[in-house]
Backbone as JSON Lines, residues from 0, in Angstrom:
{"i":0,"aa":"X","n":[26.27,-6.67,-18.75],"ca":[25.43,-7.84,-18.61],"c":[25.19,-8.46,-19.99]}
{"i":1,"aa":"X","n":[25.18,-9.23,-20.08],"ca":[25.09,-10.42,-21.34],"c":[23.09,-10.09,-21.64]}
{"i":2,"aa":"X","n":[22.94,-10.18,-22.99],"ca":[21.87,-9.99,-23.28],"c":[21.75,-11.49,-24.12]}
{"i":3,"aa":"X","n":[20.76,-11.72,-23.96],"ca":[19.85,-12.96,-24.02],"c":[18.72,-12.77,-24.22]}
{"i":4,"aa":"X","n":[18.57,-13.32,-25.76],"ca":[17.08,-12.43,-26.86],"c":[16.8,-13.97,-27.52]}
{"i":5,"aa":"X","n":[15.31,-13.95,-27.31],"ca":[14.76,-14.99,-28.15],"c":[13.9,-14.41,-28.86]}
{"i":6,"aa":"X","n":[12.87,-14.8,-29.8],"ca":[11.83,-13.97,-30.37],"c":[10.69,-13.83,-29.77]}
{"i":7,"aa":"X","n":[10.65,-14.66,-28.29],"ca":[9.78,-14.64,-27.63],"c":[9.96,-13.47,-26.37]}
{"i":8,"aa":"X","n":[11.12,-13.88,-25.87],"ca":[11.75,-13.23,-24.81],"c":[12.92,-12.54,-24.8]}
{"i":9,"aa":"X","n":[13.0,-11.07,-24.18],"ca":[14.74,-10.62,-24.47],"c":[15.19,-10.64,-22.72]}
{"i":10,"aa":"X","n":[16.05,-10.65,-22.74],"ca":[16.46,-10.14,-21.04],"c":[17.17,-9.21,-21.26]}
{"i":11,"aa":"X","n":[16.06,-8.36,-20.26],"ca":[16.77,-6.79,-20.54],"c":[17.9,-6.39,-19.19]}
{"i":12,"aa":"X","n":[17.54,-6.8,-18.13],"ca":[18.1,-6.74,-16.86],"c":[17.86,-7.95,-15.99]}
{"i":13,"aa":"X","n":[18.95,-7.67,-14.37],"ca":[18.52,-8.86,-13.36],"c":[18.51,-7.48,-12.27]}
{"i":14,"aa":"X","n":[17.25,-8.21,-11.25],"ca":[17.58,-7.17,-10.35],"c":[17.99,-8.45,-9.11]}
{"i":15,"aa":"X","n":[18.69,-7.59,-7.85],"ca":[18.18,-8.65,-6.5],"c":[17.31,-8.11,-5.26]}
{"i":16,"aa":"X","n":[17.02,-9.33,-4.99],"ca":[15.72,-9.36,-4.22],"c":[16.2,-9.78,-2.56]}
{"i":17,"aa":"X","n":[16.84,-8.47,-1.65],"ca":[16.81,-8.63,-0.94],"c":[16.74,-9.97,0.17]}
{"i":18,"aa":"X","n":[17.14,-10.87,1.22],"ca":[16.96,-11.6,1.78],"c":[16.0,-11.05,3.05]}
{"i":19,"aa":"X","n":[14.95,-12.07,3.53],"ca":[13.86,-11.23,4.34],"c":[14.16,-12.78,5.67]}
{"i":20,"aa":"X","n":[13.52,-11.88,6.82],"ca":[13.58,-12.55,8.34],"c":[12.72,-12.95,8.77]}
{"i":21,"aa":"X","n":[11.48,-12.67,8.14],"ca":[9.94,-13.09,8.68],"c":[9.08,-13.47,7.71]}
{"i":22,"aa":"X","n":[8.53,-14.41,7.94],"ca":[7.23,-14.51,6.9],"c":[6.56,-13.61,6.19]}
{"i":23,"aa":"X","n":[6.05,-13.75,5.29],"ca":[5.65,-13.02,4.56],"c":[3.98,-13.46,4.13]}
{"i":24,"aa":"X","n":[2.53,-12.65,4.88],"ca":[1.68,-12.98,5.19],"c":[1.15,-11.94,3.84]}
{"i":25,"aa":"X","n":[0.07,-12.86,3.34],"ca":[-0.09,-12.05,2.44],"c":[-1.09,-10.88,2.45]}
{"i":26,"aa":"X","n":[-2.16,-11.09,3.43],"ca":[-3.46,-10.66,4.23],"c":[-2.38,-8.84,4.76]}
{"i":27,"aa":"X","n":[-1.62,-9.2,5.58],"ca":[-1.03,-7.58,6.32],"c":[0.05,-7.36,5.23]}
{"i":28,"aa":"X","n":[0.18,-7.41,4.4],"ca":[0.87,-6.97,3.76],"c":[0.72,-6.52,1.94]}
{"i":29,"aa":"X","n":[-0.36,-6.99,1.61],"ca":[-0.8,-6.38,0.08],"c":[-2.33,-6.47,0.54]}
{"i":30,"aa":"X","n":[-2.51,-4.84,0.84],"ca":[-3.83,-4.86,1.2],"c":[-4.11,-3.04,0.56]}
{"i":31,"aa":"X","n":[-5.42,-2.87,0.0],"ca":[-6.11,-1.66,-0.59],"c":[-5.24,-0.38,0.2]}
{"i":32,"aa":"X","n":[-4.76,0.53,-0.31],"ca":[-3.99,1.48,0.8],"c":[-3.3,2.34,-0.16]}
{"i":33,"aa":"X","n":[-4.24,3.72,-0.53],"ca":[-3.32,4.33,-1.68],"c":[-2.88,6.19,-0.63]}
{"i":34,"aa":"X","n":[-3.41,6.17,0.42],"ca":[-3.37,7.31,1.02],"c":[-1.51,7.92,1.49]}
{"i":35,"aa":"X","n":[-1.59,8.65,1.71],"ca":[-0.23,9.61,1.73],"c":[0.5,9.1,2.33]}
{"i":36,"aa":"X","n":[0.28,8.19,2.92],"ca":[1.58,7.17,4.12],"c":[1.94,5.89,3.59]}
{"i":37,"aa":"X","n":[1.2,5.7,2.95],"ca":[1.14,4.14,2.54],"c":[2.49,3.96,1.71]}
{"i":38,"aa":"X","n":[3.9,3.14,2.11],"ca":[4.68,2.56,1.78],"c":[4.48,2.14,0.31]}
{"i":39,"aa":"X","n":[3.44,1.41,0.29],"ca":[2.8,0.69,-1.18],"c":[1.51,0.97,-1.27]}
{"i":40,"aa":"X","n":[1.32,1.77,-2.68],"ca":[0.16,2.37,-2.54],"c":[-0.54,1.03,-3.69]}
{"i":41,"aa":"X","n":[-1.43,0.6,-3.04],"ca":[-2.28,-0.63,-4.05],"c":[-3.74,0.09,-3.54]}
{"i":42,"aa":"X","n":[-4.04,0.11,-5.04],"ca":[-5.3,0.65,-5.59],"c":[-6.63,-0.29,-5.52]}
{"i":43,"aa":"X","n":[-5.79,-1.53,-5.87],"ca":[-6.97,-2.56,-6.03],"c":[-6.46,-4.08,-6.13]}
{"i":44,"aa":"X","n":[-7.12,-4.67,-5.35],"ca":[-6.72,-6.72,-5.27],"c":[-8.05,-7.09,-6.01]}
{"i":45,"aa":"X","n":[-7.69,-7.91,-7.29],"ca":[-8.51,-8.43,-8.12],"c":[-8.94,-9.81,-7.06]}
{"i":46,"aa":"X","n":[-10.46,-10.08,-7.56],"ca":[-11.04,-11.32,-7.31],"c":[-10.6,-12.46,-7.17]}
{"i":47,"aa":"X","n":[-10.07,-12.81,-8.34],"ca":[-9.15,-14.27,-8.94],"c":[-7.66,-13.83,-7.66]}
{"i":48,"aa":"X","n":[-7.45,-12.71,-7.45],"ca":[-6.21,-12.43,-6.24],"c":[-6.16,-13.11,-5.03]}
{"i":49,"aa":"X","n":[-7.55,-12.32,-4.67],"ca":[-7.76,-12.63,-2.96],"c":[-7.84,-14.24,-2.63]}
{"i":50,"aa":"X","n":[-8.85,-14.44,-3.83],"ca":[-9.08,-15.76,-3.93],"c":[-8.16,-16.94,-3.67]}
{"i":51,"aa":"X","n":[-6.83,-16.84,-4.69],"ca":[-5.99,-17.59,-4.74],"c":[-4.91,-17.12,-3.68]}
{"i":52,"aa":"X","n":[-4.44,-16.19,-3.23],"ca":[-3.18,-16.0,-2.64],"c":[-3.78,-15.13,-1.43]}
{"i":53,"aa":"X","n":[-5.0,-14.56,-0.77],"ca":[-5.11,-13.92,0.04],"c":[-5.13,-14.66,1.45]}
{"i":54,"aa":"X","n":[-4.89,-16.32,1.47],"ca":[-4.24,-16.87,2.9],"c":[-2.55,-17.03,2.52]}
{"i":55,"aa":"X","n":[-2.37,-16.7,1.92],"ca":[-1.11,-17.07,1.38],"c":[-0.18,-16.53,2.11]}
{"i":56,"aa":"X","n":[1.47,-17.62,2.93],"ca":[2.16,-17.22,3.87],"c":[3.24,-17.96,3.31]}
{"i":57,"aa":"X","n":[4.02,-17.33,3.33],"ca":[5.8,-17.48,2.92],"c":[6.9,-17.33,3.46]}
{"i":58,"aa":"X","n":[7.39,-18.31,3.36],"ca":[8.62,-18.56,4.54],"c":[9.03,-17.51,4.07]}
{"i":59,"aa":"X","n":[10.58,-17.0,5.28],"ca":[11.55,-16.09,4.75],"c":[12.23,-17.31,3.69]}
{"i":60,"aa":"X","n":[13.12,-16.01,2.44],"ca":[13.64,-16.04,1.71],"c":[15.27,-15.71,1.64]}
{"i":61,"aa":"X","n":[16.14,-16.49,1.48],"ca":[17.39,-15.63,0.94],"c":[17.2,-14.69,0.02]}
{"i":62,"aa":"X","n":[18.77,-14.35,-0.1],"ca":[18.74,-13.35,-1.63],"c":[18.75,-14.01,-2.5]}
{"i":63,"aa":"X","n":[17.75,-13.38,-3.77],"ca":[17.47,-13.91,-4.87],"c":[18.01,-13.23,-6.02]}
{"i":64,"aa":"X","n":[18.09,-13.29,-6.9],"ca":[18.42,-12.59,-8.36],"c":[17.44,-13.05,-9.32]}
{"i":65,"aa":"X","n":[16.79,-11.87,-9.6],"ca":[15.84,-12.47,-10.81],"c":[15.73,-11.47,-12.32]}
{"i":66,"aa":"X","n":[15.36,-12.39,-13.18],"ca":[15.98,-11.72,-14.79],"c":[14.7,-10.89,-14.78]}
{"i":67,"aa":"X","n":[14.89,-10.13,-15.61],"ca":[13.73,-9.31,-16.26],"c":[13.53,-9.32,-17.37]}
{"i":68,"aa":"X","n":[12.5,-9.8,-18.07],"ca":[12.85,-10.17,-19.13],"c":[11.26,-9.17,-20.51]}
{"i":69,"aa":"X","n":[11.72,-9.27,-21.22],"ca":[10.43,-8.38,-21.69],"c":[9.8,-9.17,-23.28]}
{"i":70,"aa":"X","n":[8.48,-8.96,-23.06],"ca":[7.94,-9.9,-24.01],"c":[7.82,-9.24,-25.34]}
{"i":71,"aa":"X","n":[8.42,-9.91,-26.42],"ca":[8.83,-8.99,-27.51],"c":[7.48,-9.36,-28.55]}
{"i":72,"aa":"X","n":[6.41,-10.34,-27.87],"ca":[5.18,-10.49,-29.04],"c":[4.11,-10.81,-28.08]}
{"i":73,"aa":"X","n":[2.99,-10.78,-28.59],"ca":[1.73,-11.29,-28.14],"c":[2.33,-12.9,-27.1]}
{"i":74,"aa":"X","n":[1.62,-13.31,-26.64],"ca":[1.74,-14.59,-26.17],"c":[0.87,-14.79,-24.74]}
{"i":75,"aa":"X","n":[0.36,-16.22,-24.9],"ca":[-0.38,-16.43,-23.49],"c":[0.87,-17.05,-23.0]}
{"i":76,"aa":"X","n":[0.27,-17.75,-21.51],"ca":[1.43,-18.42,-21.01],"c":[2.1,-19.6,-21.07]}
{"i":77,"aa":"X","n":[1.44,-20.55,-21.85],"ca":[2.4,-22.23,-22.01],"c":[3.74,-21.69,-23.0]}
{"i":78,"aa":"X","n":[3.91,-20.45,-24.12],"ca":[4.47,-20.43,-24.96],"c":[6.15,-19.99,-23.75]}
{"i":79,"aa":"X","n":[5.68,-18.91,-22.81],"ca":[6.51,-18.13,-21.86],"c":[7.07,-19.23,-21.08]}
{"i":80,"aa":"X","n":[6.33,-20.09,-20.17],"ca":[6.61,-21.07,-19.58],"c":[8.06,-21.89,-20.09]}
{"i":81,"aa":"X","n":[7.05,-22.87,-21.29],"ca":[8.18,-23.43,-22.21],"c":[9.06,-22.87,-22.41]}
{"i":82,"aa":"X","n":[9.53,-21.55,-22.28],"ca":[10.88,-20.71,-23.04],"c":[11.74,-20.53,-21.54]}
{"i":83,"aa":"X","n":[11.22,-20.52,-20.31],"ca":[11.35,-20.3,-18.98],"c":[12.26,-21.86,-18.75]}
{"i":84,"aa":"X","n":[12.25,-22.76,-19.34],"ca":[12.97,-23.95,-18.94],"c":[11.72,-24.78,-18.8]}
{"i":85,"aa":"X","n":[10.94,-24.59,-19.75],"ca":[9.49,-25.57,-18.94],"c":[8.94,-25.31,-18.04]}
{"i":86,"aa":"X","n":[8.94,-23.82,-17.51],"ca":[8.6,-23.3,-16.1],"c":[9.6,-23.44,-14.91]}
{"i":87,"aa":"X","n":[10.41,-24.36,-15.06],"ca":[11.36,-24.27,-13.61],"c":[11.75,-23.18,-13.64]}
{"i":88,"aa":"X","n":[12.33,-22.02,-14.34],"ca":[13.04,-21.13,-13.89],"c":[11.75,-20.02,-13.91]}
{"i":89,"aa":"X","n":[10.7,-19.98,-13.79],"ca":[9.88,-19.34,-14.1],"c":[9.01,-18.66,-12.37]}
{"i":90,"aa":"X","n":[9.02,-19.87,-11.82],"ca":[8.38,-19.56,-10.15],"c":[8.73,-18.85,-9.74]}
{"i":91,"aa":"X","n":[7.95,-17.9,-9.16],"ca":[9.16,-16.94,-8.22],"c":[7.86,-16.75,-6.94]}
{"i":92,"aa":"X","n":[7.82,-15.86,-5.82],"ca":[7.2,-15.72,-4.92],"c":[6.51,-14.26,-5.11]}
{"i":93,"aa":"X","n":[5.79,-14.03,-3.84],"ca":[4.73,-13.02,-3.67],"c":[6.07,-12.36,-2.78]}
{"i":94,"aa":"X","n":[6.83,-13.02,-2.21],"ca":[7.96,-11.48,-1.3],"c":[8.61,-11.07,-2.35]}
{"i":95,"aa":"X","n":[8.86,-12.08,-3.19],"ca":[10.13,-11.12,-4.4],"c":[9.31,-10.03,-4.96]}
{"i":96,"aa":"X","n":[7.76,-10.41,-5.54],"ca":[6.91,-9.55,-6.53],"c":[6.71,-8.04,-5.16]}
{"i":97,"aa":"X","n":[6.54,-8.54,-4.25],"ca":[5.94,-6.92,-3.36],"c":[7.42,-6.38,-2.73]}
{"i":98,"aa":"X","n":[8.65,-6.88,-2.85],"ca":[9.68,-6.17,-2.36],"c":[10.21,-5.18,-3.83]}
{"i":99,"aa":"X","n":[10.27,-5.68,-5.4],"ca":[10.36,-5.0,-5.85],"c":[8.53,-4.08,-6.15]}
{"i":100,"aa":"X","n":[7.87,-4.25,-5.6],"ca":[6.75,-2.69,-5.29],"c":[6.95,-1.87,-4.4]}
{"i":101,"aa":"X","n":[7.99,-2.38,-3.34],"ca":[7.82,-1.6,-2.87],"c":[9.24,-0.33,-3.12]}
{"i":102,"aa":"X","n":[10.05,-1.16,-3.69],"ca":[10.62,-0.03,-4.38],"c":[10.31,1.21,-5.34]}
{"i":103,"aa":"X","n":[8.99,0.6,-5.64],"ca":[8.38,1.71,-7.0],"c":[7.05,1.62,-6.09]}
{"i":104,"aa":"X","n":[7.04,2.34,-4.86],"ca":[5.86,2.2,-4.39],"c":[4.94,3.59,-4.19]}
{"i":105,"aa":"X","n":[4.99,4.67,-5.04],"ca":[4.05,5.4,-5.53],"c":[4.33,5.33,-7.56]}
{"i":106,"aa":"X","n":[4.89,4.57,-7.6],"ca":[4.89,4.55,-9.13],"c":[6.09,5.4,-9.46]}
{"i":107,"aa":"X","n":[7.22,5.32,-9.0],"ca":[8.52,5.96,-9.4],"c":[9.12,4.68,-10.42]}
{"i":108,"aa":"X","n":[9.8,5.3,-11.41],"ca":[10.53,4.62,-12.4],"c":[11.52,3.78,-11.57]}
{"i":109,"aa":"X","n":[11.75,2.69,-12.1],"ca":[12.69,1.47,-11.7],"c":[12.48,-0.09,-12.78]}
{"i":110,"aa":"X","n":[12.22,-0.9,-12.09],"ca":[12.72,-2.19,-12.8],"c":[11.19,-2.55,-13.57]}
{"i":111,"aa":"X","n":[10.14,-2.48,-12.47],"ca":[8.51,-2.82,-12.98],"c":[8.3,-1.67,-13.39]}
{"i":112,"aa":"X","n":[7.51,-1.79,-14.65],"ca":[6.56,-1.63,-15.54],"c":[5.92,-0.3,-15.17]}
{"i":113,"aa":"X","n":[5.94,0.88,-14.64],"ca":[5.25,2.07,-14.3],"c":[4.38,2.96,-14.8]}
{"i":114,"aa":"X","n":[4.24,2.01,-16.3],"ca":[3.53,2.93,-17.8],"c":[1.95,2.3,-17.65]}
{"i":115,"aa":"X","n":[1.31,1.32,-16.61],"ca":[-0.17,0.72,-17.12],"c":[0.37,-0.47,-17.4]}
{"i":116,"aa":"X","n":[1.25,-1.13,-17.94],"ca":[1.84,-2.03,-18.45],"c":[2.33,-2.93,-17.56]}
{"i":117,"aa":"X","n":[1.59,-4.31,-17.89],"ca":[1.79,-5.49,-16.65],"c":[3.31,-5.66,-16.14]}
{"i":118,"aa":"X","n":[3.31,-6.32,-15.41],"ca":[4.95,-6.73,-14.78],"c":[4.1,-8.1,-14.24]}
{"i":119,"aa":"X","n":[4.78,-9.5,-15.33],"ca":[4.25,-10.56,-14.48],"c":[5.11,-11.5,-13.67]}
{"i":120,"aa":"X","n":[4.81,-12.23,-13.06],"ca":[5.53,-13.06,-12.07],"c":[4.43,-14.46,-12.17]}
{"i":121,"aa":"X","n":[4.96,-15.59,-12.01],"ca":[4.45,-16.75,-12.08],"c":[4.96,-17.09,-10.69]}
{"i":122,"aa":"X","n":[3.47,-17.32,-9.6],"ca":[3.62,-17.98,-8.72],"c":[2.64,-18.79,-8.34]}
{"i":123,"aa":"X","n":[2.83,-19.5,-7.18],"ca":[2.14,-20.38,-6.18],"c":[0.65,-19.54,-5.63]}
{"i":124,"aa":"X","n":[-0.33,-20.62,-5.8],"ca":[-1.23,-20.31,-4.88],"c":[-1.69,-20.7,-3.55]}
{"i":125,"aa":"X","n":[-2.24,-20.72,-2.94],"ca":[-2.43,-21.41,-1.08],"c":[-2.98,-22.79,-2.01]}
{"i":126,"aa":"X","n":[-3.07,-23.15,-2.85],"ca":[-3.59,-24.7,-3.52],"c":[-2.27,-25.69,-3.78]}
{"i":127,"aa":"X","n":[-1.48,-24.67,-4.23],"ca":[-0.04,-25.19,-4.84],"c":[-0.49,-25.09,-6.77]}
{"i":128,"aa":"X","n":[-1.4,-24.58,-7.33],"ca":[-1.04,-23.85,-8.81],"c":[-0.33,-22.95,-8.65]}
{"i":129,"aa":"X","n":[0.58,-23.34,-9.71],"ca":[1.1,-22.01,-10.57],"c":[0.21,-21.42,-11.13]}
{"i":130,"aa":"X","n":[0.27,-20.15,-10.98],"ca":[-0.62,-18.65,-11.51],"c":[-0.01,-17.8,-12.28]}
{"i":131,"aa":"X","n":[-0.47,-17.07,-13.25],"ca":[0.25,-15.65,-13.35],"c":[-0.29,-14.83,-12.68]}
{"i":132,"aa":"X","n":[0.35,-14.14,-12.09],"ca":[0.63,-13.0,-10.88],"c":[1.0,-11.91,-11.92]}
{"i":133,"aa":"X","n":[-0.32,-10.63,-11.55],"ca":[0.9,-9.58,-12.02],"c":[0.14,-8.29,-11.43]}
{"i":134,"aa":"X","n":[1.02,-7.64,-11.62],"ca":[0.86,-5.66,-10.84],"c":[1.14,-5.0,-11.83]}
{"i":135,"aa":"X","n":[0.17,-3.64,-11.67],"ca":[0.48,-2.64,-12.73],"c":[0.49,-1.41,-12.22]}
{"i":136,"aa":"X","n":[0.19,-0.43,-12.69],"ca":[0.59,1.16,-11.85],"c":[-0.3,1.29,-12.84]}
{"i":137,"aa":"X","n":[-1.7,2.31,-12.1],"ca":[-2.91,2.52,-12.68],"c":[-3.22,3.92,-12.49]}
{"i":138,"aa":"X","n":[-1.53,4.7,-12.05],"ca":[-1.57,6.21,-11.47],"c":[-1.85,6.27,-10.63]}
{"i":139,"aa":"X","n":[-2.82,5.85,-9.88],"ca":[-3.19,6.08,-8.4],"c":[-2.37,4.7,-7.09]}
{"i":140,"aa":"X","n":[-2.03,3.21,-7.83],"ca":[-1.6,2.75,-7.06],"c":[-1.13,1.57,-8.04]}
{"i":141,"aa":"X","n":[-1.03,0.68,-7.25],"ca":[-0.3,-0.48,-8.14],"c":[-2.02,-1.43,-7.94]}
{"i":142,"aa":"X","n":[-2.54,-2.37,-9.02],"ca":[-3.39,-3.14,-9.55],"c":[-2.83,-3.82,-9.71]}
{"i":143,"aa":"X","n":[-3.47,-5.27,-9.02],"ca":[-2.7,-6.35,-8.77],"c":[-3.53,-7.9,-8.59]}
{"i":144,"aa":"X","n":[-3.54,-8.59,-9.68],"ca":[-4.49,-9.52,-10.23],"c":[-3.74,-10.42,-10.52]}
{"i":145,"aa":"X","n":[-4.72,-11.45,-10.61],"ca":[-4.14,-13.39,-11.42],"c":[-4.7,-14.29,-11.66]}
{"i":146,"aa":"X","n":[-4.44,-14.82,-13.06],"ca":[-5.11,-15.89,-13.95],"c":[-4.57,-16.67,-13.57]}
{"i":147,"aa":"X","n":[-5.46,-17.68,-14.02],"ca":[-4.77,-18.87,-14.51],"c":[-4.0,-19.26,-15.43]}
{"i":148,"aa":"X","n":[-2.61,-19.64,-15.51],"ca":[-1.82,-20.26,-16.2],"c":[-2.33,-20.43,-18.63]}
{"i":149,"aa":"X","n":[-3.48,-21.63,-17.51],"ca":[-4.49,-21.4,-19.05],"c":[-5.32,-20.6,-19.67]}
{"i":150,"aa":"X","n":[-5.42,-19.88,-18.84],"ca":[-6.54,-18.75,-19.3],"c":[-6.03,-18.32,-20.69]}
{"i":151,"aa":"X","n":[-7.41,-17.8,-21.64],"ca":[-7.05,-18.05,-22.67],"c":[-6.52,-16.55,-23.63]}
{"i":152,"aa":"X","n":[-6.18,-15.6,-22.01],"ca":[-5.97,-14.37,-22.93],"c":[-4.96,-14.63,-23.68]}
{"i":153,"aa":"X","n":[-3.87,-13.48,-24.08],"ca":[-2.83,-12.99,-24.5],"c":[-2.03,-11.84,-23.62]}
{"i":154,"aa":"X","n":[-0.95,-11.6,-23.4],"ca":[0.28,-11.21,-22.6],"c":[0.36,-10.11,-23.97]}
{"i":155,"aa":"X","n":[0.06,-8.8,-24.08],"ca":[0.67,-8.17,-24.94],"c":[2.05,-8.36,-24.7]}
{"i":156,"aa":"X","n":[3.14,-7.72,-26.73],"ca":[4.31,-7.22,-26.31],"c":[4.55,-6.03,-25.38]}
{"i":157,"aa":"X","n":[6.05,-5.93,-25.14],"ca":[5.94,-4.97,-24.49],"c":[5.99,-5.05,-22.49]}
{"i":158,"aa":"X","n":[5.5,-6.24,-22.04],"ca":[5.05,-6.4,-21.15],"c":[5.95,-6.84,-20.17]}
{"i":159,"aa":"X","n":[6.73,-6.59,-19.36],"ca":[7.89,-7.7,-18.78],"c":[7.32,-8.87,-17.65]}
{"i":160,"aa":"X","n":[8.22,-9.54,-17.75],"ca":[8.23,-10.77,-17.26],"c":[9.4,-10.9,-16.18]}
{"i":161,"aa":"X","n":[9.05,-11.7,-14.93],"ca":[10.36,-11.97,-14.02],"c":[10.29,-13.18,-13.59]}
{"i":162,"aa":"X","n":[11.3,-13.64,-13.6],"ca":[12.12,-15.14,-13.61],"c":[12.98,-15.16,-12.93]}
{"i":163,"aa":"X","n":[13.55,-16.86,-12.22],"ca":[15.14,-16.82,-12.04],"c":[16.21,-16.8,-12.7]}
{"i":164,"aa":"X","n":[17.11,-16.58,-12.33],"ca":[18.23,-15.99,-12.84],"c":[19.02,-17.56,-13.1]}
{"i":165,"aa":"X","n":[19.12,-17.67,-14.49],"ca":[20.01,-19.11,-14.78],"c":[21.41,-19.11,-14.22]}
């Protein structure tokens, strides 16, 4: 695979994202559930979460391919965006972000982030903002929260990022 390094962003990998047959509701499907059966064990849906994406319903999807890309400095998000194509290649959905959880869905090593360490995704809210979206593995389950775009934190390095695939 061709590596593609900015000083902002490297791409370390692409994974694909399955094609799905049914909607994708966000209410029965990323909900608190860390017990011994649970497919996807999520520990916790942040405030700013429920808020923005907890009516949130998504057509089916084809297959997707999306980069992985890892943030090699501090940065909030207009800097990521801008490096994303201005954000076009930057959107991605809530089925792509919970199909790869549920591949790492007690926190087994794979593509997201399994160390505490965010894995973000920029998506849609039931408003139509773009958000940052992101999940983490907190040992007990995946933690799973979202700002706003402007919000004025910082994205440690270190952190990966997923995008479409140019």
């Amino acid at each position: 695979m061709k590596q593609e390094r900015s000083d902002l962003l490297e791409r370390i990998d692409t994974v694909t994202v399955p094609a799905t047959t049914q909607k994708f509701i966000a209410r029965d499907r990323l909900g608190v559930n860390t017990g011994r059966k649970a497919r996807v064990k999520i520990s916790y849906l942040e405030d700013n979460f429920l808020s923005w994406f907890g009516g949130k319903i998504e057509d089916p999807i084809g297959e997707t391919i999306l980069c992985c890309n890892e943030l090699r400095r501090p940065s909030v998000d207009g800097p990521i965006l801008a490096e994303l194509s201005g954000g076009a290649m930057a959107e991605t959905t809530l089925t792509e972000m919970f199909s790869l959880m549920e591949r790492q869905g007690s926190g087994e090593k794979g593509i997201l982030l399994a160390s505490g360490y965010a894995n973000i995704f920029y998506v849609r809210d039931v408003f139509g903002a773009l958000r940052a979206v992101g999940c983490r593995w907190d040992g007990g389950g995946w933690f799973v929260f979202a700002d706003s775009v402007e919000y004025p934190s910082r994205w440690h390095g270190g952190r990966r990022v997923f995008s479409r695939n140019s």
